[in-house]
C-alpha positions in Angstrom: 0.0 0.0 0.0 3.3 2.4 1.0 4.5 1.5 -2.4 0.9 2.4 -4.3 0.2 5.6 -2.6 4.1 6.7 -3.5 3.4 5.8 -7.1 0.4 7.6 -7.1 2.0 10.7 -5.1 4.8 10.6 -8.0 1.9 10.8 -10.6 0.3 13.4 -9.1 3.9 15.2 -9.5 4.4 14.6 -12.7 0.7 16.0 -13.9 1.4 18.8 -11.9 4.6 19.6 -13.2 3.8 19.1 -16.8 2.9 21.7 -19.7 -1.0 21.8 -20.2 -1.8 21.8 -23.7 -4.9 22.6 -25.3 -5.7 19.3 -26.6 -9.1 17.4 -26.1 -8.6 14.1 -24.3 -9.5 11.2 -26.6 -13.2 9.6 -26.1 -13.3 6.8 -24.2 -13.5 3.5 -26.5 -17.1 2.6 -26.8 -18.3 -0.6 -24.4 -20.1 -3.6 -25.7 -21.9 -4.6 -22.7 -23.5 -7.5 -22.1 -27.6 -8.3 -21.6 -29.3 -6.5 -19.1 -29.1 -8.3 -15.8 -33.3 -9.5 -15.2 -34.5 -7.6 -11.9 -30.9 -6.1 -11.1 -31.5 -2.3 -11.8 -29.2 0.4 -10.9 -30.0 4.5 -9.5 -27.9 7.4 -9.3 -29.0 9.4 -6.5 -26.9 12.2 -6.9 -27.9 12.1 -10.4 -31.5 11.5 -10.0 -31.2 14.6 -7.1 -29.1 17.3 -9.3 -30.8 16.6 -12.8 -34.0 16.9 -11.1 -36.2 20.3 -11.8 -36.8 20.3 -7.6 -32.7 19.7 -7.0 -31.7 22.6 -9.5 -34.0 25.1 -7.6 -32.9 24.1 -4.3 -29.5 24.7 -5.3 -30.4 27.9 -6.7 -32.3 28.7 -4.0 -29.7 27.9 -1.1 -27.1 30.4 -3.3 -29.8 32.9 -2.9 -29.5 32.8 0.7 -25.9 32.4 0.7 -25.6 35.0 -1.2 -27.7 37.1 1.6 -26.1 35.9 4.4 -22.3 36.7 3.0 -23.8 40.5 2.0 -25.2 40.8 5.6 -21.7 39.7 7.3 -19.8 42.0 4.8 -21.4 45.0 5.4 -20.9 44.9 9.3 -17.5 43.9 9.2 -16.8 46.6 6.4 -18.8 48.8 9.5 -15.9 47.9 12.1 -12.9 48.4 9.7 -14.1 51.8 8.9 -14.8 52.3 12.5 -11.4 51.1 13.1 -9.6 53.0 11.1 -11.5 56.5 12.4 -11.0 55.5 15.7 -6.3 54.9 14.7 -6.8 58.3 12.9 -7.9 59.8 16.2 -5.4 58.4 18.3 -3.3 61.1 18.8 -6.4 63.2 19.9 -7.9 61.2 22.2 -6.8 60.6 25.9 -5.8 57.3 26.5 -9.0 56.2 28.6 -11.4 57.2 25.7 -9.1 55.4 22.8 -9.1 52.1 25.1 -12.7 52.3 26.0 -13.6 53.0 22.2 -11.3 50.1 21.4 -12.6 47.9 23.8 -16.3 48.3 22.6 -15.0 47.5 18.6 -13.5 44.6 20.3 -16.4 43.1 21.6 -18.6 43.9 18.7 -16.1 42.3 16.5 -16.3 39.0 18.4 -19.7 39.5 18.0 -19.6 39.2 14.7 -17.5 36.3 14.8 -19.9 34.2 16.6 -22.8 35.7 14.3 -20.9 33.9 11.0 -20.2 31.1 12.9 -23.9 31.0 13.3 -24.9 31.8 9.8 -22.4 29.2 9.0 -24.7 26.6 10.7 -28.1 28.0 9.9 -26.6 27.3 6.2 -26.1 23.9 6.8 -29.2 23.0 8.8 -30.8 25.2 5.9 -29.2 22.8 3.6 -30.1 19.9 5.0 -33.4 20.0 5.6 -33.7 21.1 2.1 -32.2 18.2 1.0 -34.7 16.2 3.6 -37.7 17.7 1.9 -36.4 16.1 -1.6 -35.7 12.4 -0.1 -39.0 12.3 1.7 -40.6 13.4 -2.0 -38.1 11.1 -3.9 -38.7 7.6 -1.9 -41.7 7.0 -3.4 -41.1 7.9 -7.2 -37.9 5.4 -6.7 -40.0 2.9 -4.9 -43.0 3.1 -8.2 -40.0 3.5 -10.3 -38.2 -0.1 -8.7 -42.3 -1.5 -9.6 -42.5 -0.7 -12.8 -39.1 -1.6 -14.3 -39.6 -5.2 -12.0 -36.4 -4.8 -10.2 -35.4 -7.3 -7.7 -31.9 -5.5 -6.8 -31.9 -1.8 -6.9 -27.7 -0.6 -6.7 -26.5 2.6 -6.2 -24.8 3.4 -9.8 -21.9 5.2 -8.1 -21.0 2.3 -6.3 -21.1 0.3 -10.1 -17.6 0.5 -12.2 -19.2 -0.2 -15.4 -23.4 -1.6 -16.2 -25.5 -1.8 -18.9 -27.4 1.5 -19.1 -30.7 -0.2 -19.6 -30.3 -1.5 -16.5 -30.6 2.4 -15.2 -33.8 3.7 -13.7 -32.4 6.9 -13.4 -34.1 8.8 -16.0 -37.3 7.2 -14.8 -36.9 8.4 -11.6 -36.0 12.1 -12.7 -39.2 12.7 -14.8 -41.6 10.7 -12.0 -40.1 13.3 -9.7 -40.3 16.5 -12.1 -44.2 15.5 -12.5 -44.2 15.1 -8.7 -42.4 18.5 -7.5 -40.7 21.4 -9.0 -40.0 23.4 -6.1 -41.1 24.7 -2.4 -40.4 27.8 -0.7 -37.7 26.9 2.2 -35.8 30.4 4.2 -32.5 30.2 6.2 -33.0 28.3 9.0 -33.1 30.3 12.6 -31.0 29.0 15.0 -30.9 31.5 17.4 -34.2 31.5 17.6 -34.7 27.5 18.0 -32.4 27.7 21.0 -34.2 30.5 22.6 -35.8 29.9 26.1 -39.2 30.1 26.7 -41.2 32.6 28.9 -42.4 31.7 31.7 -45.6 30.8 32.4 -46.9 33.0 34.2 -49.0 31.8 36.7 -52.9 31.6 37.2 -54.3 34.8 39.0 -57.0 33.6 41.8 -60.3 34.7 41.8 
């Protein structure tokens, strides 16, 4: 295994290292493959996910909000660097116990702001997820109806397959049963400061 992974290092090396030229890579020979395997079929869920129309949107979608959150987290720290900057340019002006309690109050807005995109950073991830979620729960049963109809007895994932006969693929089958199904749904960021805020109290009954 030492032996493979130095080859493999020394290949990388050697790519690396030489001249890139504007050539197209050859096709691949064509494959004769053998007959379709009866009841063995073969899904790419990745596939079936990012050709779909619902997949494309959410992934349109969660750059939206990406988009939004990056814009939000700009602007405030572009807030504190300009802040920053005022506040060096008025050094020489200000008494030292103003300057450090100015400075003091930029620091603890900046780490603020720190934990705020480490926050986003999450929100975009549970954002992500659950979006993702939403298309597996609507996906399971076009696979299932797709698995039915094209009287599969073994359904493998085609990522995990080197090479297979593309009739045994129910890919495309899956993709338009879950265009006709769903084309998109309105999802936002995900609040997380919210979710982990306490409750009120309850206040209690008032007697009569």
């Amino acid at each position: 295994m030492k032996k493979t992974a130095l080859l493999a290092a020394s290949a990388a090396v050697l790519l690396a290292s030489a001249p890139v030229q504007a050539q197209t890579p050859p096709a691949p020979p064509p494959v004769n493959h053998g007959p379709a395997l009866t009841g063995v079929c073969i899904l790419s869920l990745d596939g079936a996910i990012g050709s779909s129309t619902v997949g494309k949107y959410v992934q349109t979608r969660l750059q939206q909000i990406t988009q939004q959150v990056q814009t939000e987290l700009t602007a405030e720290q572009n807030t504190l660097q300009n802040e920053a900057k005022a506040l060096d340019a008025q050094k020489a002006t200000l008494d030292q116990g103003a300057f450090d309690q100015k400075n003091a109050s930029l620091q603890v807005r900046a780490a603020a702001l720190q934990r705020k995109a480490q926050l986003r950073e999450r929100e975009l991830q549970a954002t992500q997820q659950k979006a993702l979620a939403r298309v597996g729960q609507e996906l399971e049963p076009v696979i299932r109806g797709a698995y039915q109809q094209s009287k599969c007895s073994l359904l493998l994932q085609r990522d995990s397959v080197i090479l297979a006969n593309p009739a045994m693929d129910i890919t495309p089958s899956v993709i338009t049963g879950l265009n006709a199904k769903i084309t998109q749904f309105a999802f936002d960021r995900e609040r997380l400061d919210q979710a982990a805020a306490p409750a009120a109290p309850a206040q209690p009954a008032k007697k009569p």
